[in-house]
mmCIF file of the N, C-alpha and C atoms, coordinates in Angstrom:
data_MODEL
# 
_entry.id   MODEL 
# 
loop_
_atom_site.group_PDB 
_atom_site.id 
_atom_site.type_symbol 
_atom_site.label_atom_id 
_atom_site.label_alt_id 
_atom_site.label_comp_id 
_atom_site.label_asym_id 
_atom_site.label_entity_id 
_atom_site.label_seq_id 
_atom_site.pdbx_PDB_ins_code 
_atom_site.Cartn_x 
_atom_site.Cartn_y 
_atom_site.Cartn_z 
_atom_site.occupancy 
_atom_site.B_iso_or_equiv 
_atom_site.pdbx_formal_charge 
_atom_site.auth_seq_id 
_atom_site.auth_comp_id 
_atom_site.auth_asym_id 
_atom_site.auth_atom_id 
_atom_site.pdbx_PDB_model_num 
ATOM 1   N N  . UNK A 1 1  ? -110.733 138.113 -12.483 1.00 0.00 ? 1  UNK A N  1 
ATOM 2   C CA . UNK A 1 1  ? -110.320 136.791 -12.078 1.00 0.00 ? 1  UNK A CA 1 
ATOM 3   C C  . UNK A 1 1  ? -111.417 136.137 -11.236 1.00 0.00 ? 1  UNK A C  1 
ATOM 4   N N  . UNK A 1 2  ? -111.851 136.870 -10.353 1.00 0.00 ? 2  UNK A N  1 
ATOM 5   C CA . UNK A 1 2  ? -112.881 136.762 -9.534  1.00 0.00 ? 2  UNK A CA 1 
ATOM 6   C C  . UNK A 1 2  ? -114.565 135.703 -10.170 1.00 0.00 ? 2  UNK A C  1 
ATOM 7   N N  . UNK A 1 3  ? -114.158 136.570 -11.397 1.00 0.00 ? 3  UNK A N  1 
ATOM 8   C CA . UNK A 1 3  ? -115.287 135.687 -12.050 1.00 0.00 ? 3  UNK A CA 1 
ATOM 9   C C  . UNK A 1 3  ? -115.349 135.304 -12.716 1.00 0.00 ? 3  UNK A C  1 
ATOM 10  N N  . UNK A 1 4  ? -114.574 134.608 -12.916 1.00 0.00 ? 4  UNK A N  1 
ATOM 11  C CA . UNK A 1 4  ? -113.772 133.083 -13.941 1.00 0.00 ? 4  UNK A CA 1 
ATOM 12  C C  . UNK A 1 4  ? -115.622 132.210 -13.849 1.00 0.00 ? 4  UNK A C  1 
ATOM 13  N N  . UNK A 1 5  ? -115.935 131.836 -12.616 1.00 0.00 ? 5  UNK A N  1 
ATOM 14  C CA . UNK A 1 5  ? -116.817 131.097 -12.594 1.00 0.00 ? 5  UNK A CA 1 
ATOM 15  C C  . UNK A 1 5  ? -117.787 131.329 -13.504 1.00 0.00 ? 5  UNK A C  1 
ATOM 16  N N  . UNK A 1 6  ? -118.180 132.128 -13.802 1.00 0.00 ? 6  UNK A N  1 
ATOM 17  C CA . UNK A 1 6  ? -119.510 132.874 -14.627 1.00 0.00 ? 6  UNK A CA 1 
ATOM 18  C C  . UNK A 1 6  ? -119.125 132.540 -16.119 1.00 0.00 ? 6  UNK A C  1 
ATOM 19  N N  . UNK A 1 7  ? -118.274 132.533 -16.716 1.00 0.00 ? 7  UNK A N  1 
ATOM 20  C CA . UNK A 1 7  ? -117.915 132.509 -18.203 1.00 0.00 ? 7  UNK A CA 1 
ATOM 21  C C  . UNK A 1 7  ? -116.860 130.953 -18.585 1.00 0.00 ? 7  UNK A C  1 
ATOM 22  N N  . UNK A 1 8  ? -116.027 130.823 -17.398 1.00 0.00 ? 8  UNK A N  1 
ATOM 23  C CA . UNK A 1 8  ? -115.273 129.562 -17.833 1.00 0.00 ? 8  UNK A CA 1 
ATOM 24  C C  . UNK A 1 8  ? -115.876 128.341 -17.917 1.00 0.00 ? 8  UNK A C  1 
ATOM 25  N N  . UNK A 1 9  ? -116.074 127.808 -19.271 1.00 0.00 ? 9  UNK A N  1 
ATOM 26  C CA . UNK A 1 9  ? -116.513 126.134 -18.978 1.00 0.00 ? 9  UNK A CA 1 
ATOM 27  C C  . UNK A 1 9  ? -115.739 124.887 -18.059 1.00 0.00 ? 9  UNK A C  1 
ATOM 28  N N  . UNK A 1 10 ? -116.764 124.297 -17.424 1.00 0.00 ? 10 UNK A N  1 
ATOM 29  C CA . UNK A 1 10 ? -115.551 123.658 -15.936 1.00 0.00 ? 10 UNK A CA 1 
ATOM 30  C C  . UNK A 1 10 ? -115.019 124.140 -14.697 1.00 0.00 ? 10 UNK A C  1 
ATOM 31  N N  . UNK A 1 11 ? -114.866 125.563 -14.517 1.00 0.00 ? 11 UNK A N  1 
ATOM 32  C CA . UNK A 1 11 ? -114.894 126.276 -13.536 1.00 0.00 ? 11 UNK A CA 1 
ATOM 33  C C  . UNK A 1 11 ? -115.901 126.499 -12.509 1.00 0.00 ? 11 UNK A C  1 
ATOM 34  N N  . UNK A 1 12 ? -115.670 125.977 -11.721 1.00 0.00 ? 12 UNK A N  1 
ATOM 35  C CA . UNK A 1 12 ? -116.832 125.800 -10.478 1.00 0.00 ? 12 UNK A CA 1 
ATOM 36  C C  . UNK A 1 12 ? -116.300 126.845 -9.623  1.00 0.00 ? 12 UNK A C  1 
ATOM 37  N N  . UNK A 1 13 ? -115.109 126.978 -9.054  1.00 0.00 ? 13 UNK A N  1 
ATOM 38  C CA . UNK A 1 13 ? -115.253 128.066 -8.150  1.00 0.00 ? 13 UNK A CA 1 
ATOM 39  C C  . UNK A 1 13 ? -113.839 128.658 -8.016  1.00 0.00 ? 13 UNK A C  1 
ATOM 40  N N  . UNK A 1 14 ? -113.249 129.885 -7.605  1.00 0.00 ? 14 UNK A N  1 
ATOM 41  C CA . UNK A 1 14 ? -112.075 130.567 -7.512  1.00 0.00 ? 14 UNK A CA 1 
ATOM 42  C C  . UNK A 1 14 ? -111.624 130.867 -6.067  1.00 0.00 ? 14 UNK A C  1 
ATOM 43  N N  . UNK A 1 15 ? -110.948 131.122 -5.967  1.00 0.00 ? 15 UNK A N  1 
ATOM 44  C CA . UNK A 1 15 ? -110.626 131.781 -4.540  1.00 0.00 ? 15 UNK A CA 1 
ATOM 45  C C  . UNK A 1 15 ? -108.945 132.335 -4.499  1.00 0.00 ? 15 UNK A C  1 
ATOM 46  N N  . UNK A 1 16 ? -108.828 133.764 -4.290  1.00 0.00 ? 16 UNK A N  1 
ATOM 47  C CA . UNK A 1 16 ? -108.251 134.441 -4.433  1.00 0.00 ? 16 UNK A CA 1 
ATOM 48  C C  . UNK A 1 16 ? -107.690 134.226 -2.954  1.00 0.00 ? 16 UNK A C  1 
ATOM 49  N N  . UNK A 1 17 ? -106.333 134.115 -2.917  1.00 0.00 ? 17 UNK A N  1 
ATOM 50  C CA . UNK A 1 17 ? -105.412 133.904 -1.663  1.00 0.00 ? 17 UNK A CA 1 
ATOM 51  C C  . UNK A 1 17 ? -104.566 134.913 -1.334  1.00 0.00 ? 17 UNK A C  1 
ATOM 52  N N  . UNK A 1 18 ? -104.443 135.835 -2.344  1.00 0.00 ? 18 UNK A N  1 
ATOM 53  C CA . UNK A 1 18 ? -103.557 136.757 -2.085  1.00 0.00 ? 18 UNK A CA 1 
ATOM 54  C C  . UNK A 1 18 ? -103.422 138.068 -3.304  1.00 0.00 ? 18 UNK A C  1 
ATOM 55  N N  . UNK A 1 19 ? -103.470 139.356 -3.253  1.00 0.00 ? 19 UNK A N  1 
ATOM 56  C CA . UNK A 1 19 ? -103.605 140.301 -4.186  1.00 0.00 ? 19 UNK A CA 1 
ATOM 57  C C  . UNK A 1 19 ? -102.221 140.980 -3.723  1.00 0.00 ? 19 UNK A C  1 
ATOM 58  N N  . UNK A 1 20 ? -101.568 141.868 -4.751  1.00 0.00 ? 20 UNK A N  1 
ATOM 59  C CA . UNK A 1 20 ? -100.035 142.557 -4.196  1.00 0.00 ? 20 UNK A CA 1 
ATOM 60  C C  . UNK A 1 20 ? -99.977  143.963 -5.696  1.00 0.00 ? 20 UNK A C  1 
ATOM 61  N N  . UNK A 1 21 ? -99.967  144.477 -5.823  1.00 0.00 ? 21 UNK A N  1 
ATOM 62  C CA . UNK A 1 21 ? -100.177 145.419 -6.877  1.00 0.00 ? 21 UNK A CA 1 
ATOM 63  C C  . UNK A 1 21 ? -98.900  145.790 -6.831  1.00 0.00 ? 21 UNK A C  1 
ATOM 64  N N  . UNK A 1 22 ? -98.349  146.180 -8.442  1.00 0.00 ? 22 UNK A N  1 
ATOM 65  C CA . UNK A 1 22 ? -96.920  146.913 -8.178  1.00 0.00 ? 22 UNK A CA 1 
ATOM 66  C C  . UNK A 1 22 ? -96.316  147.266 -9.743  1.00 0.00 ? 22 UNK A C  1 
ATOM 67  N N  . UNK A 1 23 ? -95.900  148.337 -9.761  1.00 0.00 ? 23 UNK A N  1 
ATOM 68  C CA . UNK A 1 23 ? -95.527  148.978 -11.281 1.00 0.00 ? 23 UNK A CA 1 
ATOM 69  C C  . UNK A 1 23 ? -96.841  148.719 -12.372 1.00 0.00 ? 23 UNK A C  1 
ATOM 70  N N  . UNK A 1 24 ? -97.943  148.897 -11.287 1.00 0.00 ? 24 UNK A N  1 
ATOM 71  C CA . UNK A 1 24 ? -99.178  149.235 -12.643 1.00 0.00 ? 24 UNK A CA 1 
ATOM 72  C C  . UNK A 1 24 ? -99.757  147.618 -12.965 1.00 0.00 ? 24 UNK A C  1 
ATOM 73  N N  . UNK A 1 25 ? -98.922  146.686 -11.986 1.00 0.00 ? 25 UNK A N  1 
ATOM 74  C CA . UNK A 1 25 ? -99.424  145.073 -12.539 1.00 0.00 ? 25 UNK A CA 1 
ATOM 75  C C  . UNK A 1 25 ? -100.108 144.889 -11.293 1.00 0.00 ? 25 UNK A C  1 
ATOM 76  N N  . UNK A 1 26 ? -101.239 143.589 -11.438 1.00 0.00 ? 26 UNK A N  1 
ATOM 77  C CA . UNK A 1 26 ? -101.124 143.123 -9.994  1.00 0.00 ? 26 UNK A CA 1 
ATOM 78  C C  . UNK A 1 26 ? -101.036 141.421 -10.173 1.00 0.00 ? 26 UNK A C  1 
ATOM 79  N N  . UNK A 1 27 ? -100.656 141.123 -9.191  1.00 0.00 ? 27 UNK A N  1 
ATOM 80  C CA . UNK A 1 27 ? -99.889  139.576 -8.988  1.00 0.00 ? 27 UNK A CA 1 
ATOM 81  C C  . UNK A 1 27 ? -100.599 138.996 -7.738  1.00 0.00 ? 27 UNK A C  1 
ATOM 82  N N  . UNK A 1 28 ? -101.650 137.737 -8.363  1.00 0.00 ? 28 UNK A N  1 
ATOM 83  C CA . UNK A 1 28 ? -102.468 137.308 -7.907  1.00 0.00 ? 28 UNK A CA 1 
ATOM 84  C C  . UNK A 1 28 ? -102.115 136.252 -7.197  1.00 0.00 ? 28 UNK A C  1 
ATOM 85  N N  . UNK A 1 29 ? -102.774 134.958 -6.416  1.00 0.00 ? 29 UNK A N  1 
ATOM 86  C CA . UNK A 1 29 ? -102.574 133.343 -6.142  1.00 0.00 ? 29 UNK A CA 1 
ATOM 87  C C  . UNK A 1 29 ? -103.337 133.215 -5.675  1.00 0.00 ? 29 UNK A C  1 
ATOM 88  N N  . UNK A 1 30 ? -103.966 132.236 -6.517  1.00 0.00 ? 30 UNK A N  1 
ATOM 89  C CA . UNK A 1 30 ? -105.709 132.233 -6.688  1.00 0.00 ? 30 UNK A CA 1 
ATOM 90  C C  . UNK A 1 30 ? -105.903 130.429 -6.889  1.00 0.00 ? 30 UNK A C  1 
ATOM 91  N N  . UNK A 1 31 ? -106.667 129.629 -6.109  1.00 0.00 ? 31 UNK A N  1 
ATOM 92  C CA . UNK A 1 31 ? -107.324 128.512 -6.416  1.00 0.00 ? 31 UNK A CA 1 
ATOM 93  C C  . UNK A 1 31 ? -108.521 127.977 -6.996  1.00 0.00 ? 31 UNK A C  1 
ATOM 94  N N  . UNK A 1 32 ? -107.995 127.560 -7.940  1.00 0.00 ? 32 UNK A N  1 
ATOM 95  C CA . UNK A 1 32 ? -109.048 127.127 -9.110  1.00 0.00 ? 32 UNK A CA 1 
ATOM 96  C C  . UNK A 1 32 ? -109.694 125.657 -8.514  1.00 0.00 ? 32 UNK A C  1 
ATOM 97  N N  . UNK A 1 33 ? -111.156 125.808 -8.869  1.00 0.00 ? 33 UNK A N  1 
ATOM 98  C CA . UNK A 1 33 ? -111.609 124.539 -8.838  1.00 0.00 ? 33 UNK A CA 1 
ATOM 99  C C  . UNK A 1 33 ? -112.540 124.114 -10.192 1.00 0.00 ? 33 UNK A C  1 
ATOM 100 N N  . UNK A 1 34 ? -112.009 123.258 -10.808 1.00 0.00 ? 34 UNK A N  1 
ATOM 101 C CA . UNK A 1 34 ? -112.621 122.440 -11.923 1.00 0.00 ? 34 UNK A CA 1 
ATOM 102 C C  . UNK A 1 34 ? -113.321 121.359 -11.595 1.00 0.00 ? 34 UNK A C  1 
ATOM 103 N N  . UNK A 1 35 ? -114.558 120.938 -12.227 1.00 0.00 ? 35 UNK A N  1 
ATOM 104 C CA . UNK A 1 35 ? -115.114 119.755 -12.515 1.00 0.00 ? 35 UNK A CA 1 
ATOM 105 C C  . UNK A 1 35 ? -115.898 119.680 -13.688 1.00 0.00 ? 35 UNK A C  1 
ATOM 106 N N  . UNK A 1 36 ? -115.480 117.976 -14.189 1.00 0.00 ? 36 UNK A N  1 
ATOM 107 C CA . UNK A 1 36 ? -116.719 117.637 -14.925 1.00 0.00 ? 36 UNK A CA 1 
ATOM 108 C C  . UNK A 1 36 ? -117.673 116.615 -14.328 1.00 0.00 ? 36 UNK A C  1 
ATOM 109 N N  . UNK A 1 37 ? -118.613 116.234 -14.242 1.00 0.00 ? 37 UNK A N  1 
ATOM 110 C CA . UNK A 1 37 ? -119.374 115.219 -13.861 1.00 0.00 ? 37 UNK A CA 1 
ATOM 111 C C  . UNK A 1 37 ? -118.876 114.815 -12.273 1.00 0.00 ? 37 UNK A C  1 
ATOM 112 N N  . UNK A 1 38 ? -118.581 113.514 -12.125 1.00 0.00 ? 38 UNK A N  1 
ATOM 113 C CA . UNK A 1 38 ? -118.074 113.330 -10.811 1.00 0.00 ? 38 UNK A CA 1 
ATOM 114 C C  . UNK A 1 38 ? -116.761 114.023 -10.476 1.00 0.00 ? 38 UNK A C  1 
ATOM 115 N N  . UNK A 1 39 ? -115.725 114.345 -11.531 1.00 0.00 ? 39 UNK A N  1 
ATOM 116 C CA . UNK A 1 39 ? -114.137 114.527 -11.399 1.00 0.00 ? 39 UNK A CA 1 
ATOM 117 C C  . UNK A 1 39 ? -114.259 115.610 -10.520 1.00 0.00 ? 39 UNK A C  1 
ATOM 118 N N  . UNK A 1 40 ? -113.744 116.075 -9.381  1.00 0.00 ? 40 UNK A N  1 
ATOM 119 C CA . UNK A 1 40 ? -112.666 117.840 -9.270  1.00 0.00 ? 40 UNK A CA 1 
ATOM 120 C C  . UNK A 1 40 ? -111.715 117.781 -8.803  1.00 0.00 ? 40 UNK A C  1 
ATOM 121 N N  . UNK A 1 41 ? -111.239 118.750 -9.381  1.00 0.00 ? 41 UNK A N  1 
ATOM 122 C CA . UNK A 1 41 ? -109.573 119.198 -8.689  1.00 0.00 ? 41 UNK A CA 1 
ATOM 123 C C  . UNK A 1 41 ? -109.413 120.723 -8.838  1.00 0.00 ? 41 UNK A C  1 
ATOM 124 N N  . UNK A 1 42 ? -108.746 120.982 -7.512  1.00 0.00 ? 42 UNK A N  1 
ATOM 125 C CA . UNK A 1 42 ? -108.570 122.345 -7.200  1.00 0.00 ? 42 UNK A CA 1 
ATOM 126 C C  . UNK A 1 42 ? -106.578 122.538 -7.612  1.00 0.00 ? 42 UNK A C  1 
ATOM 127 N N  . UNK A 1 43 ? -106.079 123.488 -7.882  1.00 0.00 ? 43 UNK A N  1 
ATOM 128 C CA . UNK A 1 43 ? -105.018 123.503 -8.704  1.00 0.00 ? 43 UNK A CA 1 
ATOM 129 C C  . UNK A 1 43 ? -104.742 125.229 -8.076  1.00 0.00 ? 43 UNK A C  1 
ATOM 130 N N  . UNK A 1 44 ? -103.690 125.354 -7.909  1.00 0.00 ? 44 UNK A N  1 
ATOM 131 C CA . UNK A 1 44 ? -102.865 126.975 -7.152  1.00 0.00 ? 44 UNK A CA 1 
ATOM 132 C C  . UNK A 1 44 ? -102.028 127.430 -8.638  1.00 0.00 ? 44 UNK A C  1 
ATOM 133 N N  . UNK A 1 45 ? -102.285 129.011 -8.660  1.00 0.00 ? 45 UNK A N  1 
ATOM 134 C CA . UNK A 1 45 ? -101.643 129.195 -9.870  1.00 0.00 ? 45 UNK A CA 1 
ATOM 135 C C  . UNK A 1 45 ? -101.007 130.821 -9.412  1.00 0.00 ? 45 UNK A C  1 
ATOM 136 N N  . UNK A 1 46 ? -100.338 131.290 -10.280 1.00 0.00 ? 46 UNK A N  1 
ATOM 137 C CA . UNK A 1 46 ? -99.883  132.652 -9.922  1.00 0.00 ? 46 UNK A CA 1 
ATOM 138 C C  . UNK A 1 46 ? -100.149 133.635 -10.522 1.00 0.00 ? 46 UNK A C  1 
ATOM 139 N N  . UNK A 1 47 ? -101.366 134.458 -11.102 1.00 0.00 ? 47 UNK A N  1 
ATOM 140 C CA . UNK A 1 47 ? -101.651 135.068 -12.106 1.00 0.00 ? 47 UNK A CA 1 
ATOM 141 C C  . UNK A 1 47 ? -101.391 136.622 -11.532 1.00 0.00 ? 47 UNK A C  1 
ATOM 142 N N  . UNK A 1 48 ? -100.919 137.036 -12.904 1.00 0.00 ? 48 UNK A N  1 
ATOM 143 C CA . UNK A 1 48 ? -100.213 138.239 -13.494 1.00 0.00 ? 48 UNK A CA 1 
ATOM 144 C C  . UNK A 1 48 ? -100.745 139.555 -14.600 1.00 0.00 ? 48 UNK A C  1 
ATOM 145 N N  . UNK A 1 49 ? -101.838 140.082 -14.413 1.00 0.00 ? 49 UNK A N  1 
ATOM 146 C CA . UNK A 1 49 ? -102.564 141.393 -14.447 1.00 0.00 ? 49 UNK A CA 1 
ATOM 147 C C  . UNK A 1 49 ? -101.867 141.983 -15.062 1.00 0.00 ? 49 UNK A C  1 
ATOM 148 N N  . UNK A 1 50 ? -101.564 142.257 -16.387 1.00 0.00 ? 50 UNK A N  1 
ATOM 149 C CA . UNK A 1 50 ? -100.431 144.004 -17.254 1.00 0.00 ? 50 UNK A CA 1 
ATOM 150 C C  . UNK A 1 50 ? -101.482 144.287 -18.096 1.00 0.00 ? 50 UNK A C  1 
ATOM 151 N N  . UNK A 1 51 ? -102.227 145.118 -17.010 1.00 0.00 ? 51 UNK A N  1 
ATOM 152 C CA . UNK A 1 51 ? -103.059 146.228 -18.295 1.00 0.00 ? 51 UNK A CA 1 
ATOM 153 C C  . UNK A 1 51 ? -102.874 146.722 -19.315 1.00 0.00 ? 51 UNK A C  1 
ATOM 154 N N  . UNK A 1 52 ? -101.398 147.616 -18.938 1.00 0.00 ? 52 UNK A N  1 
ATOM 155 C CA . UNK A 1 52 ? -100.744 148.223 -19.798 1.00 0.00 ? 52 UNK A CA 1 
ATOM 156 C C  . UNK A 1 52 ? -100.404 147.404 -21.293 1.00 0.00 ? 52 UNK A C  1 
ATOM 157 N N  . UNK A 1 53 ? -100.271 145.870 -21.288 1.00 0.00 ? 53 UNK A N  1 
ATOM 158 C CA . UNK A 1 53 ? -100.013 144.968 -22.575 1.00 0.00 ? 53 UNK A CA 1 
ATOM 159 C C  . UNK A 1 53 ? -101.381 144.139 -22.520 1.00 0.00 ? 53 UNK A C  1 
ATOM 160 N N  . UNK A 1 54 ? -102.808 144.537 -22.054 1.00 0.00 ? 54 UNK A N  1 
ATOM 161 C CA . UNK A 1 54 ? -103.974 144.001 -22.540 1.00 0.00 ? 54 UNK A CA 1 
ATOM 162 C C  . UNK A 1 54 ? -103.865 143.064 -22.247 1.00 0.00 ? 54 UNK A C  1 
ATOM 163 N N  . UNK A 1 55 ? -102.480 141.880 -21.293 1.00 0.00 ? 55 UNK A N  1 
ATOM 164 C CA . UNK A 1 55 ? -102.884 140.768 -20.797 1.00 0.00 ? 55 UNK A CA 1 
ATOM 165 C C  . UNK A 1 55 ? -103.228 140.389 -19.598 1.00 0.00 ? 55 UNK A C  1 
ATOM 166 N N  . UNK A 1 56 ? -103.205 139.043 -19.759 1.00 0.00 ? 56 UNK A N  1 
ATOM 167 C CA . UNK A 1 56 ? -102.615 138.348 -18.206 1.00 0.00 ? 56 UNK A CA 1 
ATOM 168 C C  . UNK A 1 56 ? -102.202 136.582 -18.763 1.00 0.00 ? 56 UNK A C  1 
ATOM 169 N N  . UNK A 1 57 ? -100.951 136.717 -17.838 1.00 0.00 ? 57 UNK A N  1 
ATOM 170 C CA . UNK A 1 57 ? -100.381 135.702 -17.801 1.00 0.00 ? 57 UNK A CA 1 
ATOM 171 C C  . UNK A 1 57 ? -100.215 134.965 -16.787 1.00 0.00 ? 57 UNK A C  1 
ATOM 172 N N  . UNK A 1 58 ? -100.478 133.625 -16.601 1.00 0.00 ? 58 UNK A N  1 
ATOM 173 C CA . UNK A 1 58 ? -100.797 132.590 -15.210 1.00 0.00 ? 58 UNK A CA 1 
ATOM 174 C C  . UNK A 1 58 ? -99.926  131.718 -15.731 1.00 0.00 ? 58 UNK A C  1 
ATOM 175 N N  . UNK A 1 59 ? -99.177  131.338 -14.055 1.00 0.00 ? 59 UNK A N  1 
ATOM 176 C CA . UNK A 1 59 ? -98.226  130.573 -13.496 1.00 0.00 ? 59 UNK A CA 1 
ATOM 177 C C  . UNK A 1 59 ? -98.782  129.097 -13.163 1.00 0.00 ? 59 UNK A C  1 
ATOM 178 N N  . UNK A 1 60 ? -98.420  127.971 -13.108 1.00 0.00 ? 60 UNK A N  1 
ATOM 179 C CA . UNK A 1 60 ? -99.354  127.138 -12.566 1.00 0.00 ? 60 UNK A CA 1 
ATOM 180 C C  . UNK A 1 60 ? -97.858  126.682 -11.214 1.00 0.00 ? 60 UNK A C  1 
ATOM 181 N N  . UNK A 1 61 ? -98.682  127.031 -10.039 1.00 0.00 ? 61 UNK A N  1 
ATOM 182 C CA . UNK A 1 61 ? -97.528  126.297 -8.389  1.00 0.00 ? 61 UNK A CA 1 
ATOM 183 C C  . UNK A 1 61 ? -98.575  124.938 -8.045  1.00 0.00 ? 61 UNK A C  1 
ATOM 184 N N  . UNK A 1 62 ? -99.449  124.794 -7.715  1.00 0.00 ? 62 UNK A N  1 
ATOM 185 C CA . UNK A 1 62 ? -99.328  123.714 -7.345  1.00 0.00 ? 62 UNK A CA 1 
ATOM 186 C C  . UNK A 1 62 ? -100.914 122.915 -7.731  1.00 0.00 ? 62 UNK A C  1 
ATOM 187 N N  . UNK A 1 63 ? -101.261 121.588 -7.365  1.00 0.00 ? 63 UNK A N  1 
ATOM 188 C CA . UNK A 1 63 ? -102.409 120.621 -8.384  1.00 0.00 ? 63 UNK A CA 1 
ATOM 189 C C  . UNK A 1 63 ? -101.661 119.446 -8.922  1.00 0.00 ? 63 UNK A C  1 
ATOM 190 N N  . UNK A 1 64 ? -103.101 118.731 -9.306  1.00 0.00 ? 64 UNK A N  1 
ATOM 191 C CA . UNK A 1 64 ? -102.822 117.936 -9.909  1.00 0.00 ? 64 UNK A CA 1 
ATOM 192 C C  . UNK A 1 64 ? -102.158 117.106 -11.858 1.00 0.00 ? 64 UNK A C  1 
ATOM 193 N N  . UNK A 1 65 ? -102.085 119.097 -12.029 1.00 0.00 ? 65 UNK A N  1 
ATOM 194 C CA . UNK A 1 65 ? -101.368 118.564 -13.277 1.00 0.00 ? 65 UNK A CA 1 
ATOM 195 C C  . UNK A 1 65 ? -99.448  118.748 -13.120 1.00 0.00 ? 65 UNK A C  1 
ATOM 196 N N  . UNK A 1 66 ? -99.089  118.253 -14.402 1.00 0.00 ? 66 UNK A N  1 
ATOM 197 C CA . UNK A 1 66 ? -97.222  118.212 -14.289 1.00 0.00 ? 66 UNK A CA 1 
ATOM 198 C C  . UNK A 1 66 ? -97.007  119.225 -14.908 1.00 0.00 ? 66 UNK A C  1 
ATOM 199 N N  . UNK A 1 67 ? -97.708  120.327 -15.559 1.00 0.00 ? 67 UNK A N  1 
ATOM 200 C CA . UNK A 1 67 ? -97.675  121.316 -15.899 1.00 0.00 ? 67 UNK A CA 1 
ATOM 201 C C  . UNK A 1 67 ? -98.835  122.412 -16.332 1.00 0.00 ? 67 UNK A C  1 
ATOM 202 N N  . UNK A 1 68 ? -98.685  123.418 -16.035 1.00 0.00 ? 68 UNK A N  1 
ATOM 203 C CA . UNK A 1 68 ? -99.972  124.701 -16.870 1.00 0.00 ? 68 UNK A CA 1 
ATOM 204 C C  . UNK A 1 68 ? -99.427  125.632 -17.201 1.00 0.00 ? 68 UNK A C  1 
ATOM 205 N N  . UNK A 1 69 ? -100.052 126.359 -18.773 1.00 0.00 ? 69 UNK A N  1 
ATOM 206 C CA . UNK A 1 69 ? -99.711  127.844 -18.566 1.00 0.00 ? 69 UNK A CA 1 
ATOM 207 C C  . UNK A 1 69 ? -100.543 128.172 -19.781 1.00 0.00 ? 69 UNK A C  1 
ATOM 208 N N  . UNK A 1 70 ? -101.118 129.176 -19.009 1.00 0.00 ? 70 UNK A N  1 
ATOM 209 C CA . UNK A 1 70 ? -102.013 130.301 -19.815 1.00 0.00 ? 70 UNK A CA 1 
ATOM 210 C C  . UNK A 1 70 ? -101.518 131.547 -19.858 1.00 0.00 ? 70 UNK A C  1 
ATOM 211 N N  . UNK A 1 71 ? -101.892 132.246 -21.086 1.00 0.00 ? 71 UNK A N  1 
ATOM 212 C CA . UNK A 1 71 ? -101.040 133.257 -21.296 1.00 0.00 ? 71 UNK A CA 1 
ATOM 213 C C  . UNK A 1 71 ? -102.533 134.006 -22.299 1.00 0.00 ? 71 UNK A C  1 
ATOM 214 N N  . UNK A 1 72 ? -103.516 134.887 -21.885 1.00 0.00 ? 72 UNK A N  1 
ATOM 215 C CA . UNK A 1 72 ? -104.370 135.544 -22.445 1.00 0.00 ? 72 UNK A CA 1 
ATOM 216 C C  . UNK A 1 72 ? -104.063 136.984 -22.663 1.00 0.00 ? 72 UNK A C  1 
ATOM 217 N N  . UNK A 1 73 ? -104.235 137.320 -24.373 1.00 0.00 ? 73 UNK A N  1 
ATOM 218 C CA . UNK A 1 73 ? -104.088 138.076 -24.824 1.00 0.00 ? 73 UNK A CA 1 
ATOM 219 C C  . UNK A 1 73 ? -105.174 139.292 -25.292 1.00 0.00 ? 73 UNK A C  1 
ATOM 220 N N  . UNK A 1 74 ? -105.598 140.467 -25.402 1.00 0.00 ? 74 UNK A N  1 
ATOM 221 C CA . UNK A 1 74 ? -106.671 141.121 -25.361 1.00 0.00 ? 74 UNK A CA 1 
ATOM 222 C C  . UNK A 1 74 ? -106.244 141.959 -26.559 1.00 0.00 ? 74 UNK A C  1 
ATOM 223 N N  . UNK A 1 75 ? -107.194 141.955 -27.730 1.00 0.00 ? 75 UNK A N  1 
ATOM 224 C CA . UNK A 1 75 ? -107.205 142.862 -28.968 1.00 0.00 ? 75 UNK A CA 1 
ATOM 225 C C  . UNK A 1 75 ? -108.122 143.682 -28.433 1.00 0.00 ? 75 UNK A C  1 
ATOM 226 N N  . UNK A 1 76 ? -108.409 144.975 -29.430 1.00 0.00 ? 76 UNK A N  1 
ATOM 227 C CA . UNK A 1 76 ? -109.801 145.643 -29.280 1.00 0.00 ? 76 UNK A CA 1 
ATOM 228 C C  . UNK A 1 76 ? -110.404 145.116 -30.697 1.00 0.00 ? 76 UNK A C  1 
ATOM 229 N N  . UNK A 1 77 ? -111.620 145.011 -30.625 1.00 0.00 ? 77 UNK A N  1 
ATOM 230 C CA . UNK A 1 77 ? -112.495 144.520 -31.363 1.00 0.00 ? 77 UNK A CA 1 
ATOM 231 C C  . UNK A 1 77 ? -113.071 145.527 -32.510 1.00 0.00 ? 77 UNK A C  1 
# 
């Protein structure tokens, strides 16, 4: 999560607010900051770590959109 910045297009910077580990998951709340050109907005989300199912799934709490949700899925290649 940490390094969203390095690979996400638009992602300028992260910041992790809180880590909690539990039944093998861990449950993040982490602030995103996006920009393009002049625009940014920073946006609070709740992301959700299950190794065990190769994902992670993110909550969107608070920002400037009326809704988010990402839900990344991991095959092996």
């Amino acid at each position: 999560i940490e390094a969203y910045p390095q690979f996400l297009p638009l992602c300028e910077a992260l910041t992790v607010r809180s880590r909690k580990e539990r039944d093998g998951r861990t449950i993040l709340i982490a602030d995103m900051s996006i920009g393009y050109k002049a625009i940014r907005e920073t946006f609070t989300t709740q992301v959700l770590l299950k190794p065990d199912e190769n994902a992670i799934d993110v909550k969107y709490i608070d920002g400037p959109f009326k809704y988010l949700s990402n839900i990344w899925r991991f095959d092996p290649a």
